[in-house]
Gaussian input, Z-matrix of N, CA and C with variables (Angstrom, degrees):
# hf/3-21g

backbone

0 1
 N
 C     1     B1
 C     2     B2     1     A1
 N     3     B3     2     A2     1     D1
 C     4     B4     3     A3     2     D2
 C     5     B5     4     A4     3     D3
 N     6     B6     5     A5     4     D4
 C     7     B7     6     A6     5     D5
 C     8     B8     7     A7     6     D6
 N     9     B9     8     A8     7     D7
 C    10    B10     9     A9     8     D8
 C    11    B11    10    A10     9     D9
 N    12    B12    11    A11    10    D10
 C    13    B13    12    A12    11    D11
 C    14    B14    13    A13    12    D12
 N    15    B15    14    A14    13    D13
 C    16    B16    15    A15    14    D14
 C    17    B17    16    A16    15    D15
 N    18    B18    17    A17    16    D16
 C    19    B19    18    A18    17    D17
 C    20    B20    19    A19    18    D18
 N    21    B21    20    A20    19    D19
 C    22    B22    21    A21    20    D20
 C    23    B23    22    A22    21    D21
 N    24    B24    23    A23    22    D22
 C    25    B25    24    A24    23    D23
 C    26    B26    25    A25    24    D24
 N    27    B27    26    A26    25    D25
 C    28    B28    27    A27    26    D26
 C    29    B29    28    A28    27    D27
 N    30    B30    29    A29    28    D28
 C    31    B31    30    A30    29    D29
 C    32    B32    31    A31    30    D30
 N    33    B33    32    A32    31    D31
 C    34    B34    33    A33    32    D32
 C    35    B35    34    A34    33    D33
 N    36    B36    35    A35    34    D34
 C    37    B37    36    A36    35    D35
 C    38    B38    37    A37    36    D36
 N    39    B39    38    A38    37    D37
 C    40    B40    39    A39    38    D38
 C    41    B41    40    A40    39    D39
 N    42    B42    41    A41    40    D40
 C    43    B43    42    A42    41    D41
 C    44    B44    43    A43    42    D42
 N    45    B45    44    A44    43    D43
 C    46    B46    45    A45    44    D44
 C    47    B47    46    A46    45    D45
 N    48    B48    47    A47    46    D46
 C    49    B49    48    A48    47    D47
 C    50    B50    49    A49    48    D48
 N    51    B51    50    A50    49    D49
 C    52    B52    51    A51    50    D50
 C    53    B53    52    A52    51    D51
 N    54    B54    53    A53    52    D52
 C    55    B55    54    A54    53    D53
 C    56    B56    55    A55    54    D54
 N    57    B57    56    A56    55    D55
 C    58    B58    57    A57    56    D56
 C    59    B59    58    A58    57    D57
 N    60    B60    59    A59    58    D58
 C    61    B61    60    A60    59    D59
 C    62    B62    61    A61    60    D60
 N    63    B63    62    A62    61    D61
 C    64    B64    63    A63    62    D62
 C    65    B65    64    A64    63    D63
 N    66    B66    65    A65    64    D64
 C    67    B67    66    A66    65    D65
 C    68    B68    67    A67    66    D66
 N    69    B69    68    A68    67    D67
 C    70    B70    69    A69    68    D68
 C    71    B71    70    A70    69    D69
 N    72    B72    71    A71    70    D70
 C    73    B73    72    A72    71    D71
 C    74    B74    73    A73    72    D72
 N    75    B75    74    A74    73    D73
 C    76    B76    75    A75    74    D74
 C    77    B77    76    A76    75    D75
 N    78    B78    77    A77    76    D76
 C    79    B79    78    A78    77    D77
 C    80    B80    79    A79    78    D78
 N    81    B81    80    A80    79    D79
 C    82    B82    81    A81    80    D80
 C    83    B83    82    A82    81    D81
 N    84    B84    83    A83    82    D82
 C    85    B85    84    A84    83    D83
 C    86    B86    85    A85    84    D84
 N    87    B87    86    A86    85    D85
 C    88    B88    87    A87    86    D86
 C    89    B89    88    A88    87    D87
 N    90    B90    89    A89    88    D88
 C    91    B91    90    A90    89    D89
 C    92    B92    91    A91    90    D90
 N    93    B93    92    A92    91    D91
 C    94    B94    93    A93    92    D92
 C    95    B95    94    A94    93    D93
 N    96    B96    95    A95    94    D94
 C    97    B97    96    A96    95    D95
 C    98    B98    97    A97    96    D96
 N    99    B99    98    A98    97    D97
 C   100   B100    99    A99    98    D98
 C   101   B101   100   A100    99    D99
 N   102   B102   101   A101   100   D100
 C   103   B103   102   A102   101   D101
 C   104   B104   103   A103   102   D102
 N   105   B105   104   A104   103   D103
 C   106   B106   105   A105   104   D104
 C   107   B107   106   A106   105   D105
 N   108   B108   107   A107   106   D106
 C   109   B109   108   A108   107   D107
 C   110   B110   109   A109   108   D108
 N   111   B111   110   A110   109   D109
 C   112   B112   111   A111   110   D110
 C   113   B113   112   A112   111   D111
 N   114   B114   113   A113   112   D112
 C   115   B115   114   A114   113   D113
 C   116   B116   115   A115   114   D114
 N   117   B117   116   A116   115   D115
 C   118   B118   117   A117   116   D116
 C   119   B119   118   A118   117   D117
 N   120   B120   119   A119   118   D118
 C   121   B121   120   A120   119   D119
 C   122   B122   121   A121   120   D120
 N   123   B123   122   A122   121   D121
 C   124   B124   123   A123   122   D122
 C   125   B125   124   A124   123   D123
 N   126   B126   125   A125   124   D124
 C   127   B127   126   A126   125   D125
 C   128   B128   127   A127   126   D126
 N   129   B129   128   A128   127   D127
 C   130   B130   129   A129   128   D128
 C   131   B131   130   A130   129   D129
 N   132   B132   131   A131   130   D130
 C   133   B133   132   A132   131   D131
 C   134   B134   133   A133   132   D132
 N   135   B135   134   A134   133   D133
 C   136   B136   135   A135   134   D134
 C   137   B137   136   A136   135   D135
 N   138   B138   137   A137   136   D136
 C   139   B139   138   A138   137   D137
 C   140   B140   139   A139   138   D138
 N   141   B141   140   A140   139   D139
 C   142   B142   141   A141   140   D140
 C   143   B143   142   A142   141   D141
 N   144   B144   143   A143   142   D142
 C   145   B145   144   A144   143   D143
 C   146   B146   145   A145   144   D144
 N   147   B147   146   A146   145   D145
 C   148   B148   147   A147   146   D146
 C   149   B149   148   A148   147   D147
 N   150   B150   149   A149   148   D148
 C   151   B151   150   A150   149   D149
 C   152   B152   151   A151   150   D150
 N   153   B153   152   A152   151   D151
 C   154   B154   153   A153   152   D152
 C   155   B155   154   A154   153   D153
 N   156   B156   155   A155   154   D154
 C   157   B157   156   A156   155   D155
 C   158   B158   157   A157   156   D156
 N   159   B159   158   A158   157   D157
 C   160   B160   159   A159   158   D158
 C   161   B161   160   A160   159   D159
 N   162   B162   161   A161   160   D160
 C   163   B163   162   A162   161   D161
 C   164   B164   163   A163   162   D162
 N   165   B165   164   A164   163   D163
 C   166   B166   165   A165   164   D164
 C   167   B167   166   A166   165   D165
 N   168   B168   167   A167   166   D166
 C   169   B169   168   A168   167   D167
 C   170   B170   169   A169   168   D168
 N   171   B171   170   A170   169   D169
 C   172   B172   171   A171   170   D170
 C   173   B173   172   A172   171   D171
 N   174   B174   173   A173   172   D172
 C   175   B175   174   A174   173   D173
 C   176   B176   175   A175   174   D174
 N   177   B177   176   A176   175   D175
 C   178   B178   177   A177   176   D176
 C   179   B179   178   A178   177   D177
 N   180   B180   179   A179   178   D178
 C   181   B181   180   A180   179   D179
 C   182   B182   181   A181   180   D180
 N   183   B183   182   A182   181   D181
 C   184   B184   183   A183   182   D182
 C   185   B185   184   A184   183   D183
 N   186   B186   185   A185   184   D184
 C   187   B187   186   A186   185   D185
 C   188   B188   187   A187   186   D186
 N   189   B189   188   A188   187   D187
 C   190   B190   189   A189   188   D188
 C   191   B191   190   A190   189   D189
 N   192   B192   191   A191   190   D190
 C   193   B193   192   A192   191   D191
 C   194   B194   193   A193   192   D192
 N   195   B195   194   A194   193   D193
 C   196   B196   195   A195   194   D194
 C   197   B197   196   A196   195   D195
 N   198   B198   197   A197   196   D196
 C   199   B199   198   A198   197   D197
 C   200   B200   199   A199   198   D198
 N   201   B201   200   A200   199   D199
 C   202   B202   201   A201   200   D200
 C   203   B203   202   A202   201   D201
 N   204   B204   203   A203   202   D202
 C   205   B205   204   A204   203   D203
 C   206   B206   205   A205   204   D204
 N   207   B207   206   A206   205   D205
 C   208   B208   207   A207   206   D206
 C   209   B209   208   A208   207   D207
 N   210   B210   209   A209   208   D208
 C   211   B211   210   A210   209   D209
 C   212   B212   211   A211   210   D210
 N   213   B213   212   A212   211   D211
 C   214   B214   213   A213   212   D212
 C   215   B215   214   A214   213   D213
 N   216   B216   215   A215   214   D214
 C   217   B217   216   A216   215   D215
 C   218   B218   217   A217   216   D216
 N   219   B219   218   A218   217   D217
 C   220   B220   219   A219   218   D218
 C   221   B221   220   A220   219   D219
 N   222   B222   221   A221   220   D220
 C   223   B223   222   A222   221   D221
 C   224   B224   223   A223   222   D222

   B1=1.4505
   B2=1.5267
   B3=1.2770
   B4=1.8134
   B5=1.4349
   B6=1.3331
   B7=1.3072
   B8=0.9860
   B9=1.2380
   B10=1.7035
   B11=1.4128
   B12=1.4048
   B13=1.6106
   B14=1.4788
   B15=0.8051
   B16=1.8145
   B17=1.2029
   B18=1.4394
   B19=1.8239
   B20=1.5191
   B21=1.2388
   B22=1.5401
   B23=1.7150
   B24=1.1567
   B25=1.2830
   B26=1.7397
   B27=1.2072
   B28=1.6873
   B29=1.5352
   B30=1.6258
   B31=0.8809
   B32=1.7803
   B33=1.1480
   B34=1.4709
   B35=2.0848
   B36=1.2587
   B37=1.2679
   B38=1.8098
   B39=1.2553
   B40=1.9254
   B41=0.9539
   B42=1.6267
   B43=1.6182
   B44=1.5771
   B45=1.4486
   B46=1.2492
   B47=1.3386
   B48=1.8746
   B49=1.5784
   B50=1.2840
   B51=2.2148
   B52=1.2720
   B53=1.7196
   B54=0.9522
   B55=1.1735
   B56=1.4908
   B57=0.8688
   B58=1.0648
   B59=1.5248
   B60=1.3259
   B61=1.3663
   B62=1.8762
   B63=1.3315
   B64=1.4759
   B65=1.2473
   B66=1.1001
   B67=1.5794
   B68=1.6437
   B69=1.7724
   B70=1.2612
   B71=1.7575
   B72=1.7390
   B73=1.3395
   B74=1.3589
   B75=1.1734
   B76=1.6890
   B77=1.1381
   B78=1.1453
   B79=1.6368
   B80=1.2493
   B81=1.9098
   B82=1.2494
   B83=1.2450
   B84=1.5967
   B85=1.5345
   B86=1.7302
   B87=1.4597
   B88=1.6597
   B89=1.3410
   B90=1.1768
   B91=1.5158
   B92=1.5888
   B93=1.4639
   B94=1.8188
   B95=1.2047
   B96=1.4162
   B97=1.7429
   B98=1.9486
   B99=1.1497
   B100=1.7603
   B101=0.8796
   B102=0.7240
   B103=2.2228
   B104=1.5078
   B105=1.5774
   B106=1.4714
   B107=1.4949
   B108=1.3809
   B109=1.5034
   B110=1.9431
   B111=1.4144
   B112=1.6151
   B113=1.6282
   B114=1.5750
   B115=1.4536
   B116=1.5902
   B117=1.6039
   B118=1.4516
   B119=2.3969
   B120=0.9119
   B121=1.5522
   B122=1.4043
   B123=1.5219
   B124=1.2938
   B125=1.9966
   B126=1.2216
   B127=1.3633
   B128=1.9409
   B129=0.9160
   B130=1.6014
   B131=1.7389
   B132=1.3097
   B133=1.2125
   B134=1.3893
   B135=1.4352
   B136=1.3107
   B137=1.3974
   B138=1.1914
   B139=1.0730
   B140=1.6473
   B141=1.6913
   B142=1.2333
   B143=1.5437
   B144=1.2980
   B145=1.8456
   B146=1.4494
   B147=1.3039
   B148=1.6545
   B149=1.2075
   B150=1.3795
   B151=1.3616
   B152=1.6971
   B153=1.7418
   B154=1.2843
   B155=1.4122
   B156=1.3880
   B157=1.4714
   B158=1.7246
   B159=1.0024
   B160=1.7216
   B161=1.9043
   B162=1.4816
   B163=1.6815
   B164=1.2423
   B165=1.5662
   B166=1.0361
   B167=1.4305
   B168=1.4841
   B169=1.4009
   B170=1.3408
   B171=1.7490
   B172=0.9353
   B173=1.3592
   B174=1.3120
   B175=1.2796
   B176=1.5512
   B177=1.1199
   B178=1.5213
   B179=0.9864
   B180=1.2829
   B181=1.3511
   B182=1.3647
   B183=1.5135
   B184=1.8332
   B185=1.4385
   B186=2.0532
   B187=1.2545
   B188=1.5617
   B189=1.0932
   B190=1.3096
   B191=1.7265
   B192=1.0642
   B193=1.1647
   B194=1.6859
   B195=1.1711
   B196=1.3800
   B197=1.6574
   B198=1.6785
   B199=1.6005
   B200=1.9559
   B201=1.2384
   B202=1.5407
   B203=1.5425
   B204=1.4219
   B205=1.5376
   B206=1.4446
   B207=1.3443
   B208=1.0970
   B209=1.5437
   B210=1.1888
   B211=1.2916
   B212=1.9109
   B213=1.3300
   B214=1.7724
   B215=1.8218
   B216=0.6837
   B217=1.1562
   B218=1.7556
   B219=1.5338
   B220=1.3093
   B221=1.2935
   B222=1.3649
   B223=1.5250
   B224=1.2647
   A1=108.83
   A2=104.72
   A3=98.30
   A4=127.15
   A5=133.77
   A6=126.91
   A7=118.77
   A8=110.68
   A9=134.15
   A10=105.86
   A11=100.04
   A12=96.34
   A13=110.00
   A14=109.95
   A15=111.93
   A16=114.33
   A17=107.82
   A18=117.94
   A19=95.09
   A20=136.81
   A21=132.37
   A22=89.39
   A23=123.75
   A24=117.93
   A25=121.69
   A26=97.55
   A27=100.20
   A28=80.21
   A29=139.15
   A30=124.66
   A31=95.49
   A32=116.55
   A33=133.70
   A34=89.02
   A35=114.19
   A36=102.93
   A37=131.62
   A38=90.57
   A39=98.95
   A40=95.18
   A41=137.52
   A42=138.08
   A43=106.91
   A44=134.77
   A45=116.25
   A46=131.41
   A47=94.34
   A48=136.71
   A49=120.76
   A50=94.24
   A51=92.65
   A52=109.59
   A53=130.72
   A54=140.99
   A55=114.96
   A56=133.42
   A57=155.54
   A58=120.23
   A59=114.19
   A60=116.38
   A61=87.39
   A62=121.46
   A63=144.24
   A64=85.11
   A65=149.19
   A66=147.70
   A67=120.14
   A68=106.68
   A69=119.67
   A70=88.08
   A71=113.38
   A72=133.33
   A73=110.57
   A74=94.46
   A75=102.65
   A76=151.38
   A77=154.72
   A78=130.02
   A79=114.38
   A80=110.67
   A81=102.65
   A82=117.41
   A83=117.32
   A84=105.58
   A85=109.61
   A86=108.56
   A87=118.07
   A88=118.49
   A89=107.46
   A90=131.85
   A91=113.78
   A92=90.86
   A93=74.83
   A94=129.35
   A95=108.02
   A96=103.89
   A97=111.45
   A98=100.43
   A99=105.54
   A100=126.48
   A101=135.18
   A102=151.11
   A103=98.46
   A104=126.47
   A105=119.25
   A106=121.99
   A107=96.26
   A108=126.73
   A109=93.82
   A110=106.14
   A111=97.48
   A112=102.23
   A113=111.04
   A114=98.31
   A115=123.47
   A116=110.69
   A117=107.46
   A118=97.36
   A119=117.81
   A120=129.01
   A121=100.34
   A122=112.04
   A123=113.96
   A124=104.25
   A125=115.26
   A126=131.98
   A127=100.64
   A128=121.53
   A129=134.77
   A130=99.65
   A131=116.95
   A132=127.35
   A133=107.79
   A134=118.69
   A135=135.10
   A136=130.87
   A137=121.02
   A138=163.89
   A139=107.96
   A140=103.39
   A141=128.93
   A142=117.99
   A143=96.77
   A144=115.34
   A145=106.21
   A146=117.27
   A147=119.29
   A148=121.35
   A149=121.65
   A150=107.57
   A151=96.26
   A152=113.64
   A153=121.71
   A154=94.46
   A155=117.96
   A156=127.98
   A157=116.99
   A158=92.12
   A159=116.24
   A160=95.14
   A161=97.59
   A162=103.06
   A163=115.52
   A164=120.19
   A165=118.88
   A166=100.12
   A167=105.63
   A168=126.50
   A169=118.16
   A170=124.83
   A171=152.74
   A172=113.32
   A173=118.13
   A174=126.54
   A175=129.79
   A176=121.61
   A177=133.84
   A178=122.40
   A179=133.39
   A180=120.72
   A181=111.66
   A182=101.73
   A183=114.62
   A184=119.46
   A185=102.68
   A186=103.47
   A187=100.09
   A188=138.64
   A189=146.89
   A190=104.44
   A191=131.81
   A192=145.12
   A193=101.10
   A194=127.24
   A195=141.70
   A196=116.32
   A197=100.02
   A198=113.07
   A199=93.17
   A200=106.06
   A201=129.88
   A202=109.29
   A203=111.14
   A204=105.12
   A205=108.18
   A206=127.98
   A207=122.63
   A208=131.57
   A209=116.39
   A210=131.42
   A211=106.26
   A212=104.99
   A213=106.84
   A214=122.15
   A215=133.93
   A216=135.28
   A217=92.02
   A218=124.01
   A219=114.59
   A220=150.48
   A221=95.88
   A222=104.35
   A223=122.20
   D1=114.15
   D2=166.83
   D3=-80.80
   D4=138.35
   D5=174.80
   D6=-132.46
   D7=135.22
   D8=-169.31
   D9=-59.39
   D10=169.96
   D11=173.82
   D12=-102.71
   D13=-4.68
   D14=156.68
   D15=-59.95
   D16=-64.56
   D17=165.96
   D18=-41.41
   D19=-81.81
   D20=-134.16
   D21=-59.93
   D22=-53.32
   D23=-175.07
   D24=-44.14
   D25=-31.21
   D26=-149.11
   D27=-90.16
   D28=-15.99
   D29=-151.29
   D30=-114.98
   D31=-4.35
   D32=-168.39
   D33=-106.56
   D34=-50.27
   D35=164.74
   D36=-55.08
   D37=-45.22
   D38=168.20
   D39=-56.50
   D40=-92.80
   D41=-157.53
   D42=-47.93
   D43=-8.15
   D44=167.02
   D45=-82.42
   D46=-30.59
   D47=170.07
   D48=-36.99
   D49=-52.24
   D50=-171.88
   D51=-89.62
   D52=-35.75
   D53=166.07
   D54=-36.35
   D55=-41.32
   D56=153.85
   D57=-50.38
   D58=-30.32
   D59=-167.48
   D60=-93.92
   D61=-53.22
   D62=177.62
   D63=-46.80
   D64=-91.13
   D65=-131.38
   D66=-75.87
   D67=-45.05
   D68=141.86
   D69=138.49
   D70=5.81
   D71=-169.16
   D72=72.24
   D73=-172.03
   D74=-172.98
   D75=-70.86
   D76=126.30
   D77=-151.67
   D78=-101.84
   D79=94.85
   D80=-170.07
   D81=-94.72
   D82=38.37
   D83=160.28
   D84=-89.21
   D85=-50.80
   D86=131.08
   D87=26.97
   D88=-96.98
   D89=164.36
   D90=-39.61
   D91=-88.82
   D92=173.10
   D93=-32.69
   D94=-55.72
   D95=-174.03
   D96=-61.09
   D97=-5.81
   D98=155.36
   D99=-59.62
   D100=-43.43
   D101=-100.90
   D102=172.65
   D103=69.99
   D104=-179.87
   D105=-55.09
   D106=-35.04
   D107=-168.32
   D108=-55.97
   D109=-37.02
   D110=-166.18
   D111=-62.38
   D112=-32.43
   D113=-163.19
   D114=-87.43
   D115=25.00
   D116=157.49
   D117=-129.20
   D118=14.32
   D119=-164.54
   D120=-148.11
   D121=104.01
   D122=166.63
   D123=-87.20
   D124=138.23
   D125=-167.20
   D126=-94.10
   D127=142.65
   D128=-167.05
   D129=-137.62
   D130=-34.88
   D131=-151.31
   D132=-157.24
   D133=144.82
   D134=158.05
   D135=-124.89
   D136=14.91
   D137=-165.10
   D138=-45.33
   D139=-54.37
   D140=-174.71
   D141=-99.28
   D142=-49.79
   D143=-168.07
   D144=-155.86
   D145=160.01
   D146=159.39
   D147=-141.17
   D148=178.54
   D149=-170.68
   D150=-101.72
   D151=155.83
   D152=-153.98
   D153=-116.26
   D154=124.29
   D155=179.29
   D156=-81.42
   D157=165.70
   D158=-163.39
   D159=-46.97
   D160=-54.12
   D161=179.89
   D162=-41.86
   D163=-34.60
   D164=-136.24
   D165=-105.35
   D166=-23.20
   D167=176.82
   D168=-63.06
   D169=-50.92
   D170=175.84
   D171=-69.74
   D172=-12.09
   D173=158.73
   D174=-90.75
   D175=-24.14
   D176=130.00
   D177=-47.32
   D178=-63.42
   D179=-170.95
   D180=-48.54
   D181=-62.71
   D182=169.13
   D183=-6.81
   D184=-61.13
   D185=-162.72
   D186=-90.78
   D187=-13.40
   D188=174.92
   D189=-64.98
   D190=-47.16
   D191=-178.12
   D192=-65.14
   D193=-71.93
   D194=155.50
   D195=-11.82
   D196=-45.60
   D197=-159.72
   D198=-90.72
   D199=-32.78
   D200=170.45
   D201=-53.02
   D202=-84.45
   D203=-168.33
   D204=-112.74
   D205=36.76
   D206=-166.96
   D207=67.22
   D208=177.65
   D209=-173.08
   D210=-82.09
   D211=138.26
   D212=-166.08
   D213=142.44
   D214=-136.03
   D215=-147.38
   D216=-99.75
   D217=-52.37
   D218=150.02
   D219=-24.51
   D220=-30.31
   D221=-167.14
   D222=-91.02

């Protein structure tokens, strides 16, 4: 069976739909509190840049710390 990409969409939209309906969707306070930057900058595009979440932050530091005093209890 071939399927269009109209089909793949509409059918990638249902399975998000329903999942979504099951889960209760997403918790976008959640999110924000990820991504501080979202809660004065609503995002349209990523096109160029995005804004970098707390995880992601804390995951730098990690390896920055690591690259700092070496490998150990720091890192």
């Amino acid at each position: 069976m071939k399927l269009t990409r109209r089909e793949l969409c509409a059918s990638a939209a249902l399975g998000a739909a329903a999942a979504n309906a099951q889960t209760g969707g997403p918790d976008w306070a959640a999110v924000r509190e990820a991504f501080p930057w979202l809660k004065n900058k609503l995002w349209l595009t990523a096109a160029d840049y995005h804004p970098v979440g707390i995880h992601s932050l804390k995951a730098m530091e990690r390896y920055l710390n690591s690259r700092v005093y070496g490998p150990g209890e720091n890192s």
